[in-house]
Phi, psi and omega in degrees: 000337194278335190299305192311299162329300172318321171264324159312333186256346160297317184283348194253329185279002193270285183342295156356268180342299198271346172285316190267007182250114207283158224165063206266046194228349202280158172314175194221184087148173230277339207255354168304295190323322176300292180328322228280284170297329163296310152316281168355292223264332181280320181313314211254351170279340160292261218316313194295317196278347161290313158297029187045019172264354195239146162248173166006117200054340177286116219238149184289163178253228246246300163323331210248333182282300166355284203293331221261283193308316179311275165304332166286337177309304186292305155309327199277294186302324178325294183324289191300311177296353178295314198290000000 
């Protein structure tokens, strides 16, 4: 059960992502958005627990995949306007 959450809260935290991040360049269709928010979500859970905001075993929720998809967002056009 937990991996089905883990992709429900990646795909609404991928969704999130791409409505506040401005942008034409970001990826597009239902199973990036997922990747998308999942990745997010693996980001900001390494970063809190390297900042001591998260502990151990403690995975970020749903605001920290949000920020996580958010930075990854900002890096893929970073990326993309070089090419």
């Amino acid at each position: 059960m937990g991996i089905i959450w883990t992709i429900i809260i990646g795909f609404v935290a991928g969704v999130i992502a791409k409505f506040i991040t401005p942008g034409d360049n970001e990826p597009s269709g239902f199973i990036l958005t997922t990747i998308l928010g999942i990745v997010g979500a693996v980001i900001a859970t390494y970063l809190g627990q390297a900042l001591g905001w998260y502990r151990p075993g403690e995975g970020a929720g749903l605001v920290g995949a949000v920020v996580g998809a958010v930075i990854l967002l900002l890096g893929w056009g970073a990326i993309a306007r070089r090419t």
